[in-house]
Each structure stands twice: as C-alpha cells, then as structure tokens.
C-alpha positions as CSV (number, residue, x, y, z in Angstrom):
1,X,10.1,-117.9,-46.0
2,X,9.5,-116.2,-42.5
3,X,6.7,-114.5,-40.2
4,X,7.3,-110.9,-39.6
5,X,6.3,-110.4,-36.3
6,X,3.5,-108.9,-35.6
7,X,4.7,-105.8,-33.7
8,X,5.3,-102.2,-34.9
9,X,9.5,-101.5,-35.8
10,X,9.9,-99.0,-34.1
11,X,8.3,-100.8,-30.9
12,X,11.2,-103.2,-31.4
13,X,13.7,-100.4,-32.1
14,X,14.1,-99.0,-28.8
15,X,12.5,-98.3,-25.3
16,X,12.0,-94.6,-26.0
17,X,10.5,-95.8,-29.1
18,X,8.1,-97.7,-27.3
19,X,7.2,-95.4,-24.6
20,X,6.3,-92.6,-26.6
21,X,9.3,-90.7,-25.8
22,X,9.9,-90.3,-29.3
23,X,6.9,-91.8,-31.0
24,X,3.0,-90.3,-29.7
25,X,1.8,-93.1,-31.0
26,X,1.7,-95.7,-34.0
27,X,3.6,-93.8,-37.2
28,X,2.8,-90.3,-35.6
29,X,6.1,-88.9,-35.2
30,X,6.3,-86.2,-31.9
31,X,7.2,-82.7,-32.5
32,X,10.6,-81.7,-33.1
33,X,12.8,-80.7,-30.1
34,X,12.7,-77.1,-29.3
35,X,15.5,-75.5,-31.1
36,X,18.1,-74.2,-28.4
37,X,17.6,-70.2,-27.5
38,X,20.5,-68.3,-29.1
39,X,23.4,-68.6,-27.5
40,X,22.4,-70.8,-24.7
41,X,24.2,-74.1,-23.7
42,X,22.2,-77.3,-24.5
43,X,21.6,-80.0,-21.9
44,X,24.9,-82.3,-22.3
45,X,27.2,-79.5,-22.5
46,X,27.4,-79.0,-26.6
47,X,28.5,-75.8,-27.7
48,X,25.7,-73.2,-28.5
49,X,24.9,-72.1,-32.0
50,X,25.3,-68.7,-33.1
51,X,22.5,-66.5,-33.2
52,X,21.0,-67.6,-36.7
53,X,21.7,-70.6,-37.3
54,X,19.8,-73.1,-37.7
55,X,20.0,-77.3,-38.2
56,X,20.3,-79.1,-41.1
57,X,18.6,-81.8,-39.9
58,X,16.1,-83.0,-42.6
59,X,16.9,-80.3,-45.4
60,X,16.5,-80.8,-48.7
61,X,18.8,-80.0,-51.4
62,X,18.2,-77.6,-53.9
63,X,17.0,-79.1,-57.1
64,X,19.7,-79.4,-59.7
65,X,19.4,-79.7,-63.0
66,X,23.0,-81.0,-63.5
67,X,24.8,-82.0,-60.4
68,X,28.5,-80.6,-61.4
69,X,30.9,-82.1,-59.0
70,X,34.8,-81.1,-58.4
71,X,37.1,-83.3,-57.3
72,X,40.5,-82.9,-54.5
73,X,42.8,-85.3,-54.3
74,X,43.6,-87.7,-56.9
75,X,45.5,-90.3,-55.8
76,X,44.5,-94.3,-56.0
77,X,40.6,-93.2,-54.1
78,X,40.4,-90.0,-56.1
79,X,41.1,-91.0,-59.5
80,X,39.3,-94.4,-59.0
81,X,36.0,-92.4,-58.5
82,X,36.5,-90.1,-60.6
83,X,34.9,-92.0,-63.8
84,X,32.0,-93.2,-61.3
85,X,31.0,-89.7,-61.0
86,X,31.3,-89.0,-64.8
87,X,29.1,-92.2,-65.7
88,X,26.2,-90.9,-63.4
89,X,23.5,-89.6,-65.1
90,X,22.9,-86.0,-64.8
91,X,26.5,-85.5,-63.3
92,X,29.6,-84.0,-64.7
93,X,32.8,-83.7,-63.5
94,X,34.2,-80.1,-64.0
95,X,37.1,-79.8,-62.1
96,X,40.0,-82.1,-61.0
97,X,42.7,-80.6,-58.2
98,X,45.8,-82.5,-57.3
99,X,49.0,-80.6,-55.5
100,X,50.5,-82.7,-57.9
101,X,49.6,-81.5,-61.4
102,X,50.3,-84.1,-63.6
103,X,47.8,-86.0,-61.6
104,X,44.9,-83.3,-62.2
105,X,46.2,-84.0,-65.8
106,X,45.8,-87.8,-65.9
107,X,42.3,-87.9,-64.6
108,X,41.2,-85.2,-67.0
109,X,43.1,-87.6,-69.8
110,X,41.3,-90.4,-68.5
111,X,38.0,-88.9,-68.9
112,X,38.5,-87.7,-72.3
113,X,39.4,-90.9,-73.4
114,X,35.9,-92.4,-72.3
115,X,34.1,-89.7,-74.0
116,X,33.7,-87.0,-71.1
117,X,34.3,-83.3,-71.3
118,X,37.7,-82.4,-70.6
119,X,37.5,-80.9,-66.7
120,X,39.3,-77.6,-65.8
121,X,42.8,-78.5,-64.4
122,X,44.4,-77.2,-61.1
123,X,47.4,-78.4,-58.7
124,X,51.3,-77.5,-58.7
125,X,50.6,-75.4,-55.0
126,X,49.3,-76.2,-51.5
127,X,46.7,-74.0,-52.1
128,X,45.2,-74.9,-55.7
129,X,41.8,-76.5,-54.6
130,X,41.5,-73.1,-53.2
131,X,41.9,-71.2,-56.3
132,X,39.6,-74.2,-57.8
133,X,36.7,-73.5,-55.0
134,X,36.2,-69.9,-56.7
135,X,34.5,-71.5,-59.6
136,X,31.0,-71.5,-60.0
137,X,30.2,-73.9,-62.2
138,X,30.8,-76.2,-59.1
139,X,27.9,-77.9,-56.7
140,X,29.3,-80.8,-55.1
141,X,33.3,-81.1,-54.0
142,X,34.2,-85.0,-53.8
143,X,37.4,-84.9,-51.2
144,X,39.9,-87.5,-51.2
145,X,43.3,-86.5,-49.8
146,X,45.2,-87.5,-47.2
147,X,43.1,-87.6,-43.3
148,X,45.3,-84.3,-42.3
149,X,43.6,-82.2,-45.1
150,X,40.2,-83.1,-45.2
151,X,38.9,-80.8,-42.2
152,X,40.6,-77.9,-44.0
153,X,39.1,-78.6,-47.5
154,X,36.0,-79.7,-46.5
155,X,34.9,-76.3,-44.6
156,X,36.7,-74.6,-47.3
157,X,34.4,-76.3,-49.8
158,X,31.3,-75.4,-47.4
159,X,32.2,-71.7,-47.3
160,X,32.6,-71.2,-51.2
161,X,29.0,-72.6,-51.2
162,X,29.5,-75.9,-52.6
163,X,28.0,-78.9,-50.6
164,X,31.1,-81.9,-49.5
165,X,31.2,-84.9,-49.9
166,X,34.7,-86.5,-47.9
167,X,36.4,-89.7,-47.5
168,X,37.5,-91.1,-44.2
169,X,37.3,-89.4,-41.6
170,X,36.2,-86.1,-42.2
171,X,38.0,-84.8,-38.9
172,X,40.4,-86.3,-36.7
173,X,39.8,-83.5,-33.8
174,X,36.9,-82.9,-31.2
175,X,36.7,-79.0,-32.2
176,X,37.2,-79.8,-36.1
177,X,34.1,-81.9,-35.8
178,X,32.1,-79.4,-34.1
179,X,33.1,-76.6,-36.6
180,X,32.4,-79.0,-39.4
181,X,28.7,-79.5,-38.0
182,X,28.9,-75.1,-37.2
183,X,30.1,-74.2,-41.1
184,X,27.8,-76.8,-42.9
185,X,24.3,-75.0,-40.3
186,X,25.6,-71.9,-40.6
187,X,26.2,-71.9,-45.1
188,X,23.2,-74.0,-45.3
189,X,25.3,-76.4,-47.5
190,X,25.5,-80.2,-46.5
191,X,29.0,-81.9,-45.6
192,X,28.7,-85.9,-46.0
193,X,31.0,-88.8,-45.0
194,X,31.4,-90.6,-48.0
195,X,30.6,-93.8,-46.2
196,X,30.3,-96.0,-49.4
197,X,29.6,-99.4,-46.9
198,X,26.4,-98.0,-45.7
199,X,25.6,-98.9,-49.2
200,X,26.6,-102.1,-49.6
201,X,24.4,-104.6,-50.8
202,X,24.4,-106.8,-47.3
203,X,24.3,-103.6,-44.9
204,X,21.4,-102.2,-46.7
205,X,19.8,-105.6,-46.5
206,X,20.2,-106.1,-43.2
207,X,19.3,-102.4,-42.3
208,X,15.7,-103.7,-43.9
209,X,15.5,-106.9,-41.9
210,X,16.3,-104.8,-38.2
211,X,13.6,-102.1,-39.3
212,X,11.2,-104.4,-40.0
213,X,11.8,-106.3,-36.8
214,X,13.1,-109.7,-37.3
215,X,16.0,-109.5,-35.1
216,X,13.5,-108.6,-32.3
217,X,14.7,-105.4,-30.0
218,X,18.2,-104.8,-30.8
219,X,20.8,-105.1,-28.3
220,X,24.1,-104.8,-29.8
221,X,26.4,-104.7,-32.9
222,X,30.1,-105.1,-33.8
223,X,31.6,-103.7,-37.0
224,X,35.3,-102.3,-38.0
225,X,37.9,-102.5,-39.9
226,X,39.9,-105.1,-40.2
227,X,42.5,-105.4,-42.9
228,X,45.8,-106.3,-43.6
229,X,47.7,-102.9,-45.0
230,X,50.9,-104.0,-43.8
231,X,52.4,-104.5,-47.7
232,X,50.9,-101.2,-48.7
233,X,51.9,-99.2,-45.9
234,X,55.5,-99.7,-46.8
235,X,54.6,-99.2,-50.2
236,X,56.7,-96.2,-51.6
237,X,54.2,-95.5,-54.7
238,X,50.5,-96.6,-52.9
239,X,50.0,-93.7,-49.9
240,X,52.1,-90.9,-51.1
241,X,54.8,-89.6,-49.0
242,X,53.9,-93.1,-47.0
243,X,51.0,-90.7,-44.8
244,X,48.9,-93.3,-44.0
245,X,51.8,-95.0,-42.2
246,X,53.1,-91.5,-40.6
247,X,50.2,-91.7,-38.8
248,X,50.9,-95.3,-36.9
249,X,53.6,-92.8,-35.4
250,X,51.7,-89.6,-34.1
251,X,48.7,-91.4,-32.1
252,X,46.8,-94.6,-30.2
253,X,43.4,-94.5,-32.0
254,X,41.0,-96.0,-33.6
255,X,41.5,-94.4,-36.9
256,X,39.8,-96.0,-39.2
257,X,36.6,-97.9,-38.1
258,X,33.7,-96.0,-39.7
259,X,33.3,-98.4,-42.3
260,X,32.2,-100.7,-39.5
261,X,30.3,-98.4,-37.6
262,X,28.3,-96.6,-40.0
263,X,26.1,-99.5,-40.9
264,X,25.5,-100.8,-37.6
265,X,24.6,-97.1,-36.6
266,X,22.4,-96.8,-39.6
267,X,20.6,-100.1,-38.6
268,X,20.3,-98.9,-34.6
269,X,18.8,-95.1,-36.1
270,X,21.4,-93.1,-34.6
271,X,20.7,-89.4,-34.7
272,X,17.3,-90.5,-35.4
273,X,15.9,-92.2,-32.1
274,X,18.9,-93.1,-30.5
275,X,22.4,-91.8,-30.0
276,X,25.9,-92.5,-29.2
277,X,26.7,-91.7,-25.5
278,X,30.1,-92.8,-24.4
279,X,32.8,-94.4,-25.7
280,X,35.6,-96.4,-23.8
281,X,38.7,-97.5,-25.6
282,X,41.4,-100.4,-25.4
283,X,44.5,-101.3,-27.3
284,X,46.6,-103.8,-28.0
285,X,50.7,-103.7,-28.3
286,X,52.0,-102.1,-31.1
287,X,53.6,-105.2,-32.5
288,X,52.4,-105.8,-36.3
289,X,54.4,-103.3,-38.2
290,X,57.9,-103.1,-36.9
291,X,57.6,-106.7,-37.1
292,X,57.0,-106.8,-40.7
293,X,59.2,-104.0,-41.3
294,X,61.9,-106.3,-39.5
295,X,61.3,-109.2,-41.8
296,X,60.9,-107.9,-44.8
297,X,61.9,-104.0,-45.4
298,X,65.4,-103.3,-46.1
299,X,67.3,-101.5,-43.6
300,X,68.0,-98.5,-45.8
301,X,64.4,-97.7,-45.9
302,X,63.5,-94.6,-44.6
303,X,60.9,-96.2,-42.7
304,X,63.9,-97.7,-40.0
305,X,63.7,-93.8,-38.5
306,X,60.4,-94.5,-37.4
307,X,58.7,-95.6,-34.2
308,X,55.3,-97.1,-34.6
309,X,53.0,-96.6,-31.4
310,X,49.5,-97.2,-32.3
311,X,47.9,-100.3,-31.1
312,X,47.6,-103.3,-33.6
313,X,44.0,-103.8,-32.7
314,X,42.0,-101.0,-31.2
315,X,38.8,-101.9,-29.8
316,X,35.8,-99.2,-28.7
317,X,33.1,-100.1,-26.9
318,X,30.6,-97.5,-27.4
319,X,26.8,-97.1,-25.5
320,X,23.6,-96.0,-26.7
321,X,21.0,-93.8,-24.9
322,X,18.5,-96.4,-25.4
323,X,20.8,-98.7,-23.5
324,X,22.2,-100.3,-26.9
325,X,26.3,-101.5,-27.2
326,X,28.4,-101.0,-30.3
327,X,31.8,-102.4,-31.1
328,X,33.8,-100.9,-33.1
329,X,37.6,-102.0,-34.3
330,X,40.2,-101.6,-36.5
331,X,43.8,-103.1,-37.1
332,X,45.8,-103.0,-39.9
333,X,48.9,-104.1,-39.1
334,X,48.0,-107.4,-38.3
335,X,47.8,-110.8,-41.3
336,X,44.2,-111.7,-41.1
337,X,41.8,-111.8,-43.8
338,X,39.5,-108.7,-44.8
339,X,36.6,-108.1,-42.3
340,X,34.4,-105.3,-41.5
341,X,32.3,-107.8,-39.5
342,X,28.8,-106.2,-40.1
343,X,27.0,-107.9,-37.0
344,X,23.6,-107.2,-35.7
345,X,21.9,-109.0,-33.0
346,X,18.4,-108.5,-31.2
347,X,16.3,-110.4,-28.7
348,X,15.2,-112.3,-31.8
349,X,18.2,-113.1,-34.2
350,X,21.7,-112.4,-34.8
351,X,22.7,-111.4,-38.3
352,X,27.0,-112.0,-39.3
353,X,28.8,-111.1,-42.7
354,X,32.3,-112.0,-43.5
355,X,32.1,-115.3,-41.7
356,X,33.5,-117.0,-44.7
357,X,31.8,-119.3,-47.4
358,X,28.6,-119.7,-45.7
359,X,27.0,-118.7,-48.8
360,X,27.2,-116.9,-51.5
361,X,26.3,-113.7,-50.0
362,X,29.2,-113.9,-47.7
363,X,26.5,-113.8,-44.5
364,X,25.1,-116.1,-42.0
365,X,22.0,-116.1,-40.1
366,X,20.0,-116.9,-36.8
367,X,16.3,-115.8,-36.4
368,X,13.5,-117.4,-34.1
369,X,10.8,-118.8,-35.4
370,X,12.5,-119.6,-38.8
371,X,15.4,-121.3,-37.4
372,X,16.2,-123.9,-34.4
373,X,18.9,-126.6,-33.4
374,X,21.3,-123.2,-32.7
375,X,22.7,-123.6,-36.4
376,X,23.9,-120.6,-38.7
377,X,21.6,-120.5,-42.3
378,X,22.6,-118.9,-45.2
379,X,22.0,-115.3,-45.8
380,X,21.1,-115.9,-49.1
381,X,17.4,-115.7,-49.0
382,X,17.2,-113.3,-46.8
383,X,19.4,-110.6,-49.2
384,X,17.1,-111.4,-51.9
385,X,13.7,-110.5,-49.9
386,X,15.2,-107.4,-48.4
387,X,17.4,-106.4,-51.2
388,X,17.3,-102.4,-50.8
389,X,15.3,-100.6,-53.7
390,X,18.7,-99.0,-54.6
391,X,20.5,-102.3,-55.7
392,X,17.6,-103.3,-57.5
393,X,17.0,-100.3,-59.4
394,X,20.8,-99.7,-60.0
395,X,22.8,-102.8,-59.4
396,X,24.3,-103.6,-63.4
397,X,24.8,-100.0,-63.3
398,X,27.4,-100.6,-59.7
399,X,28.7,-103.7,-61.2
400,X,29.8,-101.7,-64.1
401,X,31.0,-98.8,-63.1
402,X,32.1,-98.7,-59.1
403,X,34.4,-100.4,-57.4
404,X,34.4,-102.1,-54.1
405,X,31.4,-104.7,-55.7
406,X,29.3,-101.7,-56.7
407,X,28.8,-99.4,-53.4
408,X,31.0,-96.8,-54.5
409,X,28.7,-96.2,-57.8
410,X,25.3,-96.5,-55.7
411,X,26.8,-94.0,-52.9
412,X,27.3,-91.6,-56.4
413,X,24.3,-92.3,-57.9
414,X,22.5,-92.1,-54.8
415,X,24.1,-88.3,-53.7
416,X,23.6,-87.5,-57.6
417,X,19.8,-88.3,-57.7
418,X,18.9,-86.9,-54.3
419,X,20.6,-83.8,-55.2
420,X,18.7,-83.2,-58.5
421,X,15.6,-84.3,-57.4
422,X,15.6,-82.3,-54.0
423,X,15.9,-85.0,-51.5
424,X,16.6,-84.8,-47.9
425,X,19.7,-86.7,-48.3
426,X,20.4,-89.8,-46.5
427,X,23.5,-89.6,-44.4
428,X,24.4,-85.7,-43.2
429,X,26.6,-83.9,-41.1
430,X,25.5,-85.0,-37.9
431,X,26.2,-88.8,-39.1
432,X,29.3,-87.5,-40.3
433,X,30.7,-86.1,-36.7
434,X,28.9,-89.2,-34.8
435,X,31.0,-91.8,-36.5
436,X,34.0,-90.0,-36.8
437,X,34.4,-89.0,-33.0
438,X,35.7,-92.2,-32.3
439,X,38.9,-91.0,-33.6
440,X,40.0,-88.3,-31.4
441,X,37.6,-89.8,-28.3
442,X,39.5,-93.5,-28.4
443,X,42.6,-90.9,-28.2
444,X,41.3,-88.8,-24.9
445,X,39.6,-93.0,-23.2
446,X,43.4,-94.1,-24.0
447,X,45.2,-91.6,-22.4
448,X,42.9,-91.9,-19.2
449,X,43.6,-95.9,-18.9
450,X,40.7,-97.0,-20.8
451,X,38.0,-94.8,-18.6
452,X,34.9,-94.1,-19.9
453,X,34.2,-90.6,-22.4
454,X,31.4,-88.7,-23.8
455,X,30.2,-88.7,-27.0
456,X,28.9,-85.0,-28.0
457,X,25.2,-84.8,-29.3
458,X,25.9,-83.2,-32.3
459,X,22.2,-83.1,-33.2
460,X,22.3,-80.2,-29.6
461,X,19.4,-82.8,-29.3
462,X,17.3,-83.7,-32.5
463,X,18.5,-87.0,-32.1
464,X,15.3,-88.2,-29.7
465,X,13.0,-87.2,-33.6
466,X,12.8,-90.2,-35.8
467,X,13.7,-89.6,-39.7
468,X,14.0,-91.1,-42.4
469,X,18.0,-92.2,-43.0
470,X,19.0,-94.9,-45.5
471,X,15.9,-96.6,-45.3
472,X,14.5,-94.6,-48.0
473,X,11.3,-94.9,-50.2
474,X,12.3,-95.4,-53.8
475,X,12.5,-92.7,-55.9
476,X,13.5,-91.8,-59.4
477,X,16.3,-89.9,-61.2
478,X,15.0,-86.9,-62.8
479,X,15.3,-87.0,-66.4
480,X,18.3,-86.0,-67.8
481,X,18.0,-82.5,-69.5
C-alpha cells in the first residue's frame, strides 16, 4: 500500500531522539537518568522525594494468579464496567462499594444473574470503601465516583496496598497530583488513569503509523473533548446530586480533555523521550448552559440558583521539550456532534478521526508519497495494516463485552493480563499526573490572562529515557488456573 521510509522512528520522533540525547545510537537506549540524591531539589523545581523512595518508572507487577479487583462507585461508569471486569479471564470482582447501598446491591445482583460469584457488599456511610480497603482478598481497586473523591480514594487504595485504577481525572489539584505520584513510589503500588481512548481501535492504530514514521517528524496534535452533555447535565437521575454540573459553577478549566490528550501524548512518547512543558489556556464565554437551561428547564428547578462560569470551549495550548505543540479542548455545553478529534500531523502526513463519513473507520488521511492532488483518503486501509496486536487478539471479545465500541474491555483485559503475567504496565502514574495537570494549570494560565505556566516533570526527570508505552509487543494471557 505504502513505502515506510527508510529512516529509524525514533530519528523521526524527536530532535533529542536524533541527536543522541536520548538514544547512543540505533535501538541502544542511554542509561537512565541519575536518580535525584535524597532530598535534593531536581532541575525544574519538582519536589524532592523522600529518602527511600524510589520511581516506578518501568516496574513490573507482581505476578497474579487471579487479579481480584474491587470496585467504588457505582453509578452509570461503575456499574457499566463492572460486568467487563467479571468477563475477564482470570479476574474476579470481589467487592462492590457504593455510599448508596442499594447500588453495591444491584451490581452484586447483576453479577449473580450472569453466573459470577456474589461480591462482598459495602456502602450506606461516607466512609465504606474505607472499611472495604481492609480486605485482603483485593489487588486492583477500579474508582469511579464523582472527580471530588477520586484523589482521596485513589491514595487511600494505594496505602491499603492495593494497585488503582481511576476514572477522569484522578486529581483536580497541583499538590494532589504530586502526592498521587509520592504514595504510588513510596507503597510500590501503581495508580493508573483509566484512559480507556488510549485503547481505541483508531488511536492505537495511529500510535503504530507515527512510530513507524509515516507521518515524518511530528510537529503537532489536537485532541479533546467535545460533547454535547447539556440534556444530561440537567438530568436529575444521570450525575447524582447533578455533580458534574456543580462543577460548571466552582471553576474556568479544562476539565475534561484527557480523552483527547492521552492518545496524542501516547503517539508523541511523552514521559518517554519527550515531555510536556507549559501550558497556556483560553476560554470562551460561558454561554451554553444557562441558555439551555433558559429554554428548556422549568423555573422551579433547582438548577435556577445557580451561576454557571466555566467557559463553553476551553482551549490549551500546550509545548513539548522537543519543540512539539498539543491542543487540547473540551466543551460540553455547546450542540455539536461527538468529537475527541484524534489529530496527528508530521513533516510527512496529517492523520484526522471524527471528520465524519469519510469511511468506515471514521478517519481520513494525508501521507507523502502515497497520496497527492492535496485530497483526504480513507483511513480504512491504513487501520487494517496497523491494527494494534490488542484488537486483533481480543476484538470479538470488546465487541461483546465493553462498551464505548470495545475499549473499555481491552483497557480491562489489557490491566488484567499485564498484571498476571508481570508486565510493566502500559500507562502509569507519571501518565496519569501529565495528562491530568491540565486541569488545575488551565485554572492558574486563566487567572493570569492567558499567560504562559509550567508543566511539572513528574518523571523528577526520567522522561529524556525511552520505554516502552502502549506500543507494546504482544503477549499472552496466562492460563487461567
């Protein structure tokens, strides 16, 4: 279909790459960066670790005969997932924790009813997934409650020894990020975003095409979050309590655009040759929910109390040390169709998905020398030669049992198999901090007019080592004992 040019990927990944900053020479990776001396500040100002401990930068897990996982929260995310876990060979759900019980008790139902073992039940308090975090029959704690509890339950999970897995975003503060990061080196226990888009069939593909070079040196990339909540955030069954909305009301940021940013940070090798430097921020008006509220929401709705200030569309522009730009988005209060934009473009090609029905893959392409006459091509083909070893090892399996067209299944199976075989896993919780600080940085660039920020090194500098991320070798599931 296409010539591969005929120059090494990580030549084409960055300039460090290619002066040897990073790489002595063809595949020989350099040594890793000297760890920092106890208690002393690192170069860019990060905080020091403690004396003893130590990065989690390429550690394995454990190997686990059966990966038993525990899930918090169990509203529409938790409850969804909760029969993706259970469907995972090797994995068992043992515990289910909901402040409210009679959720804990419908997710245990549900999993009976498909032929599961009945999890141990907790909720009815605040503090329940605490008393459920002194088992130890637990390994893995899958988090999925509202934004304001995750940095709470997540280092909880982390110091009752269990490894975390969290939804979106796993902090919404600078310091919570940087204890996060502290807790997970310091308990030797991983704490994941559970980024399910980095495992989407076209991100994965696309991750393949930019590490094998055909979109030339990249240059840039755009993803975010772009979807149209405004129905469900005046829902008064879909986000309990209405807390995704509450949040419109407390801040300016960009809350929400990991989904876009993790693959296009994936595809650049952040933390792994490259990093994210600063971040600038811009917002529009808040306009998009009062004026749905004001056309369709009664006026005895409690929502009428409220004052929405968050910008419709916030925008961050954020630089790479190798000289690389990212933008990231999100708006949710505006109508528009569903986009997380998943761009990538290099001195060689230009790679867009969600640009409607340009084929059947939902992506269009440019890349020299296959194409000319400055015309988009399907994606098609181009899926189907770099379809990740995941989706086709696994992909009836997703399309069976995950939602969001099967990424939610191959994130499980994916954390499932790497955990029982011993894997260094894929994502950790230096990815985890990286794409999350967007959050409370567009917060600090807004507040100072749009001025420029820094973005922490949570790596304290093992980002300049290259590693092996989501472009994984394939490997096998262990056999189910």
């Amino acid at each position: 279909m296409h010539e591969i040019p005929a120059v090494s990927r990580r030549t084409l990944m960055g300039g460090a790459l290619a002066s040897g900053a990073v790489v002595a020479g063809l595949g020989a990776p350099a040594s890793a960066a000297p760890a920092a001396a106890p208690d002393a500040p690192t170069a860019d100002g990060a905080p020091p670790r403690r004396r003893g401990q130590k990065s989690m930068v390429d550690v394995p897990f454990d190997e686990y005969r059966t990966v038993r996982v525990a899930l918090i929260g169990l509203g529409n995310r938790g409850h969804g997932m909760a029969s993706g876990w259970a469907a995972v060979p090797g994995c068992t759900v043992t515990a289910v924790c909901d402040i409210r019980a009679d959720r804990a008790r419908r997710t245990a139902d549900r999993l009976v009813a498909e032929g599961r073992p009945r999890p141990a039940e907790y909720g009815g308090s605040a503090d329940a997934y605490a008393r459920m975090l002194r088992r130890d029959d637990i390994d893995l704690v899958y988090i999925a409650t509202p934004w304001e509890f995750h940095y709470e339950q997540g280092r909880a999970a982390l110091l009752a020894g269990k490894h975390a897995l969290v939804e979106l975003p796993v902090a919404t503060e600078l310091h919570e990020l940087w204890d996060l990061v502290d807790t997970s080196e310091r308990t030797r226990r991983h704490l994941f975003l559970s980024e399910n888009c980095n495992y989407g069939r076209n991100e994965l593909a696309m991750l393949k095409m930019a590490h094998d070079g055909l979109f030339g040196e990249i240059t840039n990339g755009h993803g975010g979050y772009l979807h149209d909540l405004r129905a469900l955030l005046f829902s008064d069954t879909y986000y309990t309590d209405s807390w995704r909305r509450l949040w419109h009301t407390r801040s300016t940021a960009s809350f929400y655009a990991m989904h876009g940013l993790g693959p296009i940070a994936a595809a650049m090798d952040i933390n792994r040759g490259d990093r994210l430097t600063t971040l600038r921020a811009t917002a529009t008006e808040p306009k998009g929910l009062a004026d749905y509220r004001e056309r369709f929401v009664p006026k005895s709705h409690p929502s009428w109390k409220e004052t929405y200030i968050n910008g419709d569309l916030v925008t961050c522009l954020i630089d790479t040390a190798q000289g690389r730009v990212i933008r990231a988005e999100h708006d949710v209060s505006s109508p528009r169709p569903y986009s997380r934009i998943n761009s990538l473009a290099g001195s060689r090609g230009i790679f867009e998905d969600y640009a409607g029905v340009t084929s059947a893959s939902g992506g269009r392409v440019y890349i020299e020398p296959d194409h000319s006459g400055h015309t988009w091509r399907a994606f098609d083909a181009y899926r189907k030669e770099f379809d990740h070893w995941l989706w086709l090892k696994i992909g009836d399996d997703a399309a069976n049992n995950g939602g969001h067209g099967g990424m939610d299944y191959v994130l499980q199976w994916r954390m499932v198999q790497q955990m029982r075989a011993g894997l260094v896993p894929d994502m950790d919780v230096y990815d985890a901090a990286a794409w999350c600080s967007p959050v409370p940085l567009s917060v600090k660039s807004l507040a100072a007019g749009g001025r420029p920020v820094a973005v922490p090194d949570f790596t304290r500098g093992s980002w300049v080592n290259h590693r092996t991320g989501l472009d994984s070798r394939p490997s096998e599931m262990p056999p189910v004992p």
